[in-house]
C-alpha positions in Angstrom: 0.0 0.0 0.0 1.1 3.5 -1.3 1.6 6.5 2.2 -1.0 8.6 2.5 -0.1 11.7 0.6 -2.0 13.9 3.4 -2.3 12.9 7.1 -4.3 15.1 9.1 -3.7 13.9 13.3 -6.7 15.3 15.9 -6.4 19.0 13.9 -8.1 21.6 16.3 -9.0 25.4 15.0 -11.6 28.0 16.5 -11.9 31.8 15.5 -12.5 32.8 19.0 -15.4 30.8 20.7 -16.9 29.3 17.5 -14.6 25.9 17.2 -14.7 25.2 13.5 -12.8 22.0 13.0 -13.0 19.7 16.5 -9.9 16.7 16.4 -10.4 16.0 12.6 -8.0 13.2 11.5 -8.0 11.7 8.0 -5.9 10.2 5.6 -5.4 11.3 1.7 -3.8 8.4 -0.6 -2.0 10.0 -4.1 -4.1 10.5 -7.0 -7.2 10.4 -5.1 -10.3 12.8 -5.8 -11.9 13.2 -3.0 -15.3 15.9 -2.0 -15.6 17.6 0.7 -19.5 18.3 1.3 -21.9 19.5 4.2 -23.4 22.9 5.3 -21.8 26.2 5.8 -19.8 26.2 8.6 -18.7 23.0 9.1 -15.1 23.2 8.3 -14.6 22.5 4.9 -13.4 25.6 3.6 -11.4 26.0 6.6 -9.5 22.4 5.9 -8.3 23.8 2.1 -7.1 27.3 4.2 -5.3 25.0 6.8 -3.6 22.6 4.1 -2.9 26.0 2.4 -1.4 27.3 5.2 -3.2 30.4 4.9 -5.1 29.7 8.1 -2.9 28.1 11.1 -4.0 25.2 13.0 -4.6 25.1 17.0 -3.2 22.0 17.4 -2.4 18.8 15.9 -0.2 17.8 13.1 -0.5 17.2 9.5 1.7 15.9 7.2 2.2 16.1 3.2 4.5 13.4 1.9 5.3 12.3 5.5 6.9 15.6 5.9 5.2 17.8 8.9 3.8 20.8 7.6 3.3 23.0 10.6 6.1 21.7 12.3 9.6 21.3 11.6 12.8 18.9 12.8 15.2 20.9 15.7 17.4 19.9 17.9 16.2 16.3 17.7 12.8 16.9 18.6 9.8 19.2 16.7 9.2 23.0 16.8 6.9 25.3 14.7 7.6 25.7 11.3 9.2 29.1 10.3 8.4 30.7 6.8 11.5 29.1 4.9 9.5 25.9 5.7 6.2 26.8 5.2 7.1 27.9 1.3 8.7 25.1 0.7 5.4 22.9 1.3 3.2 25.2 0.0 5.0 24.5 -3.3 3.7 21.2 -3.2 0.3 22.5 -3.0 -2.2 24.7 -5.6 -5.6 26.3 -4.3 -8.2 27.4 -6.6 -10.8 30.2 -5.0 -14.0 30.6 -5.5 -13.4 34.3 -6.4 -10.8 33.9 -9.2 -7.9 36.3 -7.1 -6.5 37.2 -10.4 -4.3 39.9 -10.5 -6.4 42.5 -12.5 -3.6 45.3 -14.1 -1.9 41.6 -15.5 -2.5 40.0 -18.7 -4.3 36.4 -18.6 -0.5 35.0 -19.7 1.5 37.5 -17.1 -0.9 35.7 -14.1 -0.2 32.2 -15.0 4.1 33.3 -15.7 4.0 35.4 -12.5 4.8 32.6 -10.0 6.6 30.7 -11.6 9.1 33.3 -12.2 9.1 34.3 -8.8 8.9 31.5 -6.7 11.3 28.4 -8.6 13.0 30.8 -10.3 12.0 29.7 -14.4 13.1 31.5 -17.4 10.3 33.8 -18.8 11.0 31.9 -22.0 10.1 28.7 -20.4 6.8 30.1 -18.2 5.4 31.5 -21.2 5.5 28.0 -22.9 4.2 26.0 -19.9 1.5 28.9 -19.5 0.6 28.3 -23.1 0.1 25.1 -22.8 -2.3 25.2 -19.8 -4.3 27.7 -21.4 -5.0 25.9 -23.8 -5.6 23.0 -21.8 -8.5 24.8 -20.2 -9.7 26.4 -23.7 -7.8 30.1 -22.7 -5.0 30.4 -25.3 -6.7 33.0 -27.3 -7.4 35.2 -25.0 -3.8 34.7 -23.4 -3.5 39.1 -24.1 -6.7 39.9 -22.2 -6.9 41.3 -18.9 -8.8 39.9 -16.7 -11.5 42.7 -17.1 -12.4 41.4 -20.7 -13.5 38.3 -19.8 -16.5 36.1 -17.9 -16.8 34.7 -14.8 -15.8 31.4 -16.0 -12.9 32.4 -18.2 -11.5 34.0 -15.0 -12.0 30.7 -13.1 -10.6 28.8 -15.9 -7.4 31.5 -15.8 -7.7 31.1 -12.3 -7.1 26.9 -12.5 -4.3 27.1 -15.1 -2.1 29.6 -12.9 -2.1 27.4 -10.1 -1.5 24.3 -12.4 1.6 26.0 -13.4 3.6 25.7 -10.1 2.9 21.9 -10.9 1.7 21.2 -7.6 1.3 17.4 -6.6 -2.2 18.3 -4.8 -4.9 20.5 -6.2 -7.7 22.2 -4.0 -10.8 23.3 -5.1 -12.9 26.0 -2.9 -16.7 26.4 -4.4 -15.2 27.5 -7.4 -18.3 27.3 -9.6 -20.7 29.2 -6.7 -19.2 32.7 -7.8 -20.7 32.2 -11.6 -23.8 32.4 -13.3 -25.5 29.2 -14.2 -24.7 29.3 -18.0 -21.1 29.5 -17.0 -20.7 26.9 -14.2 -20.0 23.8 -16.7 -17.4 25.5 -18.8 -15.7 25.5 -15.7 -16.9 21.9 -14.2 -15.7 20.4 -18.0 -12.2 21.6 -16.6 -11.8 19.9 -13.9 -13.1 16.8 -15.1 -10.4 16.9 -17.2 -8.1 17.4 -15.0 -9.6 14.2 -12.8 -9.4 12.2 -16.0 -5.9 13.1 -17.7 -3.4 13.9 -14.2 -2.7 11.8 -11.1 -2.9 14.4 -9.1 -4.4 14.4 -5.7 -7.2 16.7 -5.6 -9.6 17.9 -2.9 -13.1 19.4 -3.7 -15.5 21.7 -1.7 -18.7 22.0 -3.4 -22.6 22.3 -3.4 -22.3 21.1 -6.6 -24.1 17.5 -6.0 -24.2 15.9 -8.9 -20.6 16.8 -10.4 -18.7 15.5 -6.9 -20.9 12.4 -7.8 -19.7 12.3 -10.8 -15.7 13.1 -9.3 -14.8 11.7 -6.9 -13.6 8.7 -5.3 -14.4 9.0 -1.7 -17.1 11.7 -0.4 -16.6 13.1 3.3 -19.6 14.6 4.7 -18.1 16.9 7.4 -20.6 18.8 10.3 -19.8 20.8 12.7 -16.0 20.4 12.9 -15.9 16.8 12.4 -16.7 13.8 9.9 -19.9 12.3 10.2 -20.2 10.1 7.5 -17.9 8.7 4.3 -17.9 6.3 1.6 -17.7 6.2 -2.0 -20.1 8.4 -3.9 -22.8 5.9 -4.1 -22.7 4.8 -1.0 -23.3 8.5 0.3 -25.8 10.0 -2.2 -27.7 6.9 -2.7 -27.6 5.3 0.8 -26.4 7.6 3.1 -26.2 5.9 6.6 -26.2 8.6 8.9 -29.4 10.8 9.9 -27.7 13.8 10.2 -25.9 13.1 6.4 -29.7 12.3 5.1 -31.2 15.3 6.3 -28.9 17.4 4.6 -29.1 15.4 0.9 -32.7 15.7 1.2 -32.3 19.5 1.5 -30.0 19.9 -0.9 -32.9 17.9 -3.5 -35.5 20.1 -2.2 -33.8 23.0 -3.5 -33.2 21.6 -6.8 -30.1 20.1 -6.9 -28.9 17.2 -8.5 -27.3 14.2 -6.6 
């Protein structure tokens, strides 16, 4: 059996008296797609953030390759991470938002180049190429001259999903990043990453409303609620036959108001 790419031990985090994520452990094997689902507020969101490192965690320990993230070898024992550590596992890592975060007086080609320029240090020459090619992976090479201004919700998202493919991250996050666009424009983006599922081995982690597509997705579903897992499986398993009351009441919500599952 392969290590778990991600290891998340008893992980603790509250924003002042409101815990949000309340001794979550689980495990993350490579190349596995896996949805993250359940109401606002229960800690999904804040999971991607942690793993991101954009949020820092209470207490615990999680690990990406084996390697601690928040914590860091020293004098034979463990002490916090400092920020020369912290970049160098957030390189293993790309997060896509669910507001785009693209840099708007920059070209669609000078937002994908930018890190990769800065942060490992690649030829422009180079970036431009591998940007090239990721744009037109997700159907954006023509408008590689635009700023970000000239172009749709989805475009931006699909701009959005090759700039953090370019730092060739081993694990991909995905935060509600259709929940920002208008209907029309929600599949564009959805035929993406389905792509992506299909054609990489990367590990990939979804948060999403969207029902049906982390059906459709993923490999394992984790229904998270208040802080903690209540209830996982494989798709089926969970959309079709969830176990759980609290996981059923939620699906048959989520039906109620339209969507698909």
């Amino acid at each position: 059996m392969a290590a778990p790419i991600i290891e998340i031990e008893s992980i603790s985090k509250s924003f002042g008296a409101f815990q949000v994520l309340d001794q979550l452990s689980m495990q993350v094997m490579p190349g596995e797609k896996l949805a993250l689902i359940g109401p606002s507020g229960s800690g999904k969101t804040t999971i991607l953030r942690i793993l991101m490192t954009l949020e820092r965690i209470d207490g615990g320990h999680i690990r990406i390759e084996g390697e601690e993230l928040y914590h860091m070898s020293k004098n034979g024992g463990l002490a916090p991470a400092d920020e020369k550590h912290l970049t160098k596992m957030r390189q293993k890592i790309g997060m896509v938002f669910q507001l785009f975060n693209l840099f708007p007086h920059m070209s669609v080609l000078d937002n994908v180049t930018l890190a990769p320029i800065l942060t490992k240090g690649v030829s422009r020459a180079d970036a431009r190429k591998r940007a090239m090619e990721l744009l037109d992976m997700v159907g954006m090479s023509a408008k590689a001259d635009a700023m970000p201004s000239q172009l749709s919700g989805g475009q931006k998202q699909r701009v959005a999903i090759a700039r953090a493919l370019a730092l060739s991250p081993k694990i991909m996050l995905f935060d509600e990043v259709t929940s920002a666009l208008d209907p029309e424009l929600v599949e564009e983006v959805l035929n993406v990453m389905r792509k992506l599922a299909a054609e990489t081995d990367m590990t990939m982690l979804l948060v999403t409303h969207e029902m049906g597509f982390a059906h459709d997705f993923a490999d394992r579903v984790l229904f998270f609620d208040r802080g903690r897992i209540v209830e996982e499986g494989k798709p089926d398993d969970i959309f079709r036959h969830p176990k759980q009351e609290r996981t059923q009441t939620f699906l048959r919500k989520i039906i109620a108001a339209g969507h698909r599952v």
